[in-house]
Every structure is written in C-alpha cells, then in structure tokens.
N, C-alpha and C positions, 0 to 999 in steps of 0.2 A: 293655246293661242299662238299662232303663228308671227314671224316675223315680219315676214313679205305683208302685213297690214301697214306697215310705216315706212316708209322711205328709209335705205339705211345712209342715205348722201346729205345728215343732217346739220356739216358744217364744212365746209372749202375753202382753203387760204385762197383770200384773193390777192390782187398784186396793191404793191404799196404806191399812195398817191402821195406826189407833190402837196407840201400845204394847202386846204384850200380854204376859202373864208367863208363863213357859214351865217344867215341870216344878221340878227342886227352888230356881229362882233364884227362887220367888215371895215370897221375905220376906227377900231377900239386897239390899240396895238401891236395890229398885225394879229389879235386873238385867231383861232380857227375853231371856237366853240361860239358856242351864244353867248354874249356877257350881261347879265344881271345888274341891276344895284338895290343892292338890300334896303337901302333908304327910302326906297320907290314902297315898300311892305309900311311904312307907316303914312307916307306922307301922297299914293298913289296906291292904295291897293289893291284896285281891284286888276288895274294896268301891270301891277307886278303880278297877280296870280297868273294872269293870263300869257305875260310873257312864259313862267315857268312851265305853265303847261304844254304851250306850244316846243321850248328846248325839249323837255320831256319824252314829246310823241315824234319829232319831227328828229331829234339825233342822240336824247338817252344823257348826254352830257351838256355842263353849261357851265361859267368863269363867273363867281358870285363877287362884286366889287364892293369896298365900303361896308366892311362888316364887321369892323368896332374889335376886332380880336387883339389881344394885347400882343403886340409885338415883343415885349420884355419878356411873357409868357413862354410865347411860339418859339422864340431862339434860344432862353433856356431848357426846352424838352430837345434841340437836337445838338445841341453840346452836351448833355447827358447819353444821347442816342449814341454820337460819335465819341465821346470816352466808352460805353458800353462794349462795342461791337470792335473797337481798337484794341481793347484787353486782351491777354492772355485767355488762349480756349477753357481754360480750367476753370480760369474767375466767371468765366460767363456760364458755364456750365454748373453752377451754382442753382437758376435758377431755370436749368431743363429737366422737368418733371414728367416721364414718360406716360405716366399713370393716370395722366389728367386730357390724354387725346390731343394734344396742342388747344386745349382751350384759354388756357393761361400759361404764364413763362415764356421761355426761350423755346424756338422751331427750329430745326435747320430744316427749312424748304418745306416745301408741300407739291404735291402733283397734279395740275387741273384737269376740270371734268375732260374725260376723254380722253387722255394723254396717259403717253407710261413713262416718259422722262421728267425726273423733280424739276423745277425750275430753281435759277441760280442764283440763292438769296436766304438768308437767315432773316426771324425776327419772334418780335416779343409782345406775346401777346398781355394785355391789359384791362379789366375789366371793372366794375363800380368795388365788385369786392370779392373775394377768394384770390388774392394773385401773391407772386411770388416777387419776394423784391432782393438783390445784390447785397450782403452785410458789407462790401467794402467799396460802396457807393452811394449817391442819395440820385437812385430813379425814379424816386416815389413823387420826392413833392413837384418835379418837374412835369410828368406825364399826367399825374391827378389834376395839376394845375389846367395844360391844357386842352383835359375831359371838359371841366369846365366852359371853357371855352367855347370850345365846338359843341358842349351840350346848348351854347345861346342861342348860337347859329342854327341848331337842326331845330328847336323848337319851331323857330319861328318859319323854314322850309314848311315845317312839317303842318301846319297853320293853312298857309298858301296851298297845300296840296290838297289837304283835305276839302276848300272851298273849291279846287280848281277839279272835283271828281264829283262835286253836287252836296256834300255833307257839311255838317255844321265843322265851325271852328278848331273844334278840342278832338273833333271824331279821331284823329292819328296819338294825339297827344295823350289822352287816353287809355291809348292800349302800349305806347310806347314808356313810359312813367312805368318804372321799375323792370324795363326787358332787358335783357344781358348786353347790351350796346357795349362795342368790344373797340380799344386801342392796337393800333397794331403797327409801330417802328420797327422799319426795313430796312436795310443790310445789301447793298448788292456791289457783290466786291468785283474789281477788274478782273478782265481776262474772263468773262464767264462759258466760254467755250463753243461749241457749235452753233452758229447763226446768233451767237453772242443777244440771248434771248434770255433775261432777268427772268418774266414773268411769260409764260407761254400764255397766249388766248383764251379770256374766261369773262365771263358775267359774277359780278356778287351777289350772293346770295342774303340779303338783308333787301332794308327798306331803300334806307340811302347811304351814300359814302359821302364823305367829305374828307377833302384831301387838302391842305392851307399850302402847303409849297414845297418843293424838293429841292436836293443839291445840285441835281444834275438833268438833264433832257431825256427821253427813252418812252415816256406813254403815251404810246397811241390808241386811237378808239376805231371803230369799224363805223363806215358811214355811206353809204352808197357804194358799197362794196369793194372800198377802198379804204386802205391806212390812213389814216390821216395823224400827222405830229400833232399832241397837243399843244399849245401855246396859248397862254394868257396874260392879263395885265400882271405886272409888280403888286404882288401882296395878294390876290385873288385868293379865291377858296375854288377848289374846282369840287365841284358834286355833280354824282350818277346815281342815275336810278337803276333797284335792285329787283332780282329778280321776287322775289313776298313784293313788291307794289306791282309787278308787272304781272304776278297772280293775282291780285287784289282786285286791280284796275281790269282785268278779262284781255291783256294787252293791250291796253290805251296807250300805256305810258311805257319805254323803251325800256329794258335792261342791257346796256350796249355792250357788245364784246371789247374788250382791251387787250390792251398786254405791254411789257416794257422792254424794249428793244433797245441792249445797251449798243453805248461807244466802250469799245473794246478795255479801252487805255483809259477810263474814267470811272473809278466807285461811283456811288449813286447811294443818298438816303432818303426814307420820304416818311411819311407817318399819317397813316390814313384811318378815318374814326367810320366805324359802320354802325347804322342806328338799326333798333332792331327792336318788334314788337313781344310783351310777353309772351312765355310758351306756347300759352293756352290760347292766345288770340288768335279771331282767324282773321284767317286772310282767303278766304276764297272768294272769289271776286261778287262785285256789289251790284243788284239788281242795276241800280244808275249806270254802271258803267260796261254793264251785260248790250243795255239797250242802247248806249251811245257808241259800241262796236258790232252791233250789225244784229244783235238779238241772238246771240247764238251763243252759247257758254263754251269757251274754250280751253279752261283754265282747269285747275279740279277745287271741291270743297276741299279746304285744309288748313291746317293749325299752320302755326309758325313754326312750331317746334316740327313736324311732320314736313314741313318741305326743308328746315336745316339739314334733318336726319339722313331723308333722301340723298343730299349735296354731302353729307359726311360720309356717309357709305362710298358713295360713286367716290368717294376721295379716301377711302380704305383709313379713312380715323374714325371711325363706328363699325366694332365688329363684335362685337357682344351678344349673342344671338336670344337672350331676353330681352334687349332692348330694340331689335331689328325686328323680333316675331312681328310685333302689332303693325310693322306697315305692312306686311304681308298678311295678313289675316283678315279674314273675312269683315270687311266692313270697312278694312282698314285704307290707308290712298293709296297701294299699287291697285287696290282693285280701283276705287274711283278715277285712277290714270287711265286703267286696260280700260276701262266701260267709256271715257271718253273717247280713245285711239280706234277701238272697234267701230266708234260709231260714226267714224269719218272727222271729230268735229274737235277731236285734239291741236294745238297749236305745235308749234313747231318746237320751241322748248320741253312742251310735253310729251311729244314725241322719241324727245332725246332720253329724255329721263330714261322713260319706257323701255326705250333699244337697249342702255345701259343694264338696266334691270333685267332685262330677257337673258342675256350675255351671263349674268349669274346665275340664270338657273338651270337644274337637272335636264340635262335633256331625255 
C-alpha cells in the first residue's frame, strides 16, 4: 500500500487569533465558546438538545452553565490536587506504576499524536476502580467525590446527544455504564520551556470531556483555523467532543484540536473527566448519522477499545506485540482504515491514523 494514497499535510499550525465570540456565548461573559444551560435539559429539551448539537458540529466545544456540581466538592479535589503535585518527588512517586501504561497513578507527561516532544505537565490518572492512592494523603475521598459529580453531568449530556444523533434516550448511556471513564489531575508547573506549551495540539480520544474549571488561562481550541482563548462564565463546565463520537457520528460531531498555551511565570492546575464507552462497544458510526453526512461512510467499523489502542500505540504506551497483533491482522481495523483510505472515502482523522501506522511499518 503506498503512501502518496493520503495526503501526508494532515495537520498545520495555524496563526493564533484574538478572542472571538462564538454563536449564542456573545453577550454571556465575554465567553468565546457556545454557553449551554443545563436547566434548558429538563425544563426545554428539545431546545437544549438542539443547542448542543449545533456547538457540537459547528466548533467541537461549548461552556455548560447551571449544573448543580457541588462546589464544596469541586475545591476539595484541587486542594488535594495542589497538596499532591506540591510534595516531595519521592511521596508522589509512590503512586507511579510503570507497569500499568499510564492508565492509573501518577504520569510525568505524555507525547501527542504526531509529535516527539513530551508536553509540559505531570498528572494522575483515576479511574471507577484499579487505581493507586498516596499512604500519606487522603486523594481518594476527594477525586472519588468529584467522579461523582461529573458522572451527573455526563449522564445527562450523554441523554441529549443521543436524541440529538436520532436514537432513543439511554442509546449512549447504555454502553457508557461500566466503561473505564477516567480522572485525570494536571500539573503544569512554570517556566515550561520552548513556546511555553503545557499541552501540544491534540483531539481526545473518548466520547466526551468535561473540564469544571482551572487555576489558571492557557486552553485554546482550533476554530476556523485559528486559536482561539477559551473563556467562559464563573463556575462553567467546559465539554468537547471526542474523537469515538466523532467516529460514531461518521463526523457530524466535532473532535476539536486544543492544546494549553502556558503564561510562562504562572503554574496551572485543571482536572479533566473523559467519558468513555465499554471495550466492546462500538462505535462505528450509525446508519442515521452516515445518511445525515452525505451517505458516504467515512469513519471505520470499530470497537472502543480498537480505536483507544490505535491512540495508545501512535502514543508509544501500547507496545506489547500480543496485544497490537489484532489491529493488524486480517479483519482487524488497520485493514478496515487502509480499505476506507484506498477507497478515497476516509476522513481526514482517518487518514492520520493511517499515515501514522505506515510510518511503523517494514518497508
């Protein structure tokens, strides 16, 4: 299979833009996302699905207001964050467990898709259950706490999305009830060094994120082909949609590029929850929403667990060459990638994957 089938110019920094205001957040405080209210989900809902579909497809990101999260909650998980990450390297190395791929504990850094430099930030990862906790702290009851939390919030997103893609009610909720939905408290200390860039340029690889607030400024989203600061109301929840809905959806729905662009001279903490459907579920995208972008499949048949893998690999934490065979194997989804890229009809994520994966093999 040759290369020259894809484009290899599958991603370009563009230049960074001035805030700018984005459909109805233009007189919501200064927001530059779309601002939601969750209270619209009971008492207007069909007007709220509809708003979130259109943030959705139209910029990937959107500022959720009025969403009942305990505050008492939310500022006890990052006074445990920032005692954590303030300690001694040694106490926090307690609970970095190399053996587990960064899927739980302590991270220093990760590298995104495409890139070979780490980006500039420790954190800890969290999950329903397998995780590792500090003997000489209490990180538990504060992060468990607010899982909780943001597990209220994402139900009821996840409700709205599924109405707003043609399916019944529970269709998300369904295959999300018991998937690995992961915690993850950030670290991004001063001074982070060249172009003083926390989080280089990337999409999430889940359903949705949701992000309740940070300590400091630095994420911007990709929108017209331009940076743009996020900025939202006091107390917001910001949520993105991930790249499993944006396979799901056949690209209806956005996966948008970000990344955290620190101030030099100013740490940064944030604590972002990524919802995420069982292994086994798929997520290849739905006859409904095949036909409401243009009739033409662009996405591939695949598991959840199969398009994680993909993302773990291209991210050099899945190297296990039993557990890699099967995307490579016959029947497996590099072939259902190649057979969509050959056939003209791949998307342009898919594409990436693809070039990624070529780049590892024998020539």
């Amino acid at each position: 299979m040759q290369v020259s089938a894809v484009s290899q110019t599958y991603y370009s920094q563009p230049e960074e833009s001035k805030i700018t205001e984005m459909g109805e957040a233009a007189n919501l405080h200064d927001s530059t996302i779309p601002v939601i209210d969750l209270f619209e989900f009971t008492h207007a809902k069909q007007h709220f699905v509809e708003k979130v579909s259109r943030a959705l497809q139209e910029v990937g990101f959107f500022a959720l207001v009025n969403t009942g999260i305990d505050q008492e909650v939310l500022d006890a998980s990052y006074r445990a964050s920032e005692q954590f990450f303030s300690a001694d390297p040694a106490l926090k190395a307690q609970i970095h467990k190399p053996d587990v791929h960064g899927q739980r504990g302590l991270v220093y850094s990760e590298v995104a898709q495409g890139e070979t430099a780490k980006d500039k930030k420790e954190f800890i990862h969290i999950g329903k259950t397998g995780n590792f906790w500090p003997e000489w702290m209490d990180l538990e009851k504060p992060m468990m706490g607010l899982m909780k939390e943001l597990d209220k919030i994402g139900q009821v997103l996840q409700r709205a999305l599924a109405l707003a893609i043609g399916e019944e009610e529970e269709f998300l909720l369904k295959q999300t009830e018991g998937g690995d939905n992961l915690l993850r408290a950030l670290w991004y200390p001063k001074n982070p060094g060249a172009e003083s860039m926390g989080a280089a340029p990337h999409t999430d690889i889940d359903d949705i994120t949701l992000l309740p607030m940070s300590t400091a400024d630095g994420l911007q989203v990709l929108h017209d082909k331009k940076w743009v600061p996020v900025k939202v109301p006091p107390n917001a929840v910001i949520v993105n949609g991930g790249d499993k809905l944006k396979n799901l959806t056949n690209g209806l729905f956005e996966s948008a590029w970000h990344r955290v662009k620190m101030d030099p001279n100013q740490e940064r903490r944030s604590i972002v929850y990524f919802v995420h459907p069982r292994p086994n579920d798929s997520r290849g995208p739905t006859a409904k929403c095949i036909e409401r972008t243009g009739g033409i499949q662009r996405y591939p048949e695949a598991t959840s667990w199969e398009l994680l893998a993909c993302r773990l690999r291209e991210l050099k934490l899945l190297t296990d060459p039993a557990v890699i065979q099967p995307l490579d194997a016959p029947g497996g989804i590099m072939e259902r990638i190649s057979a969509l890229v050959q056939a003209g009809d791949a998307a342009r994520p898919v594409q990436r994957t693809f070039i990624l994966w070529q780049r590892t093999q024998p020539q």
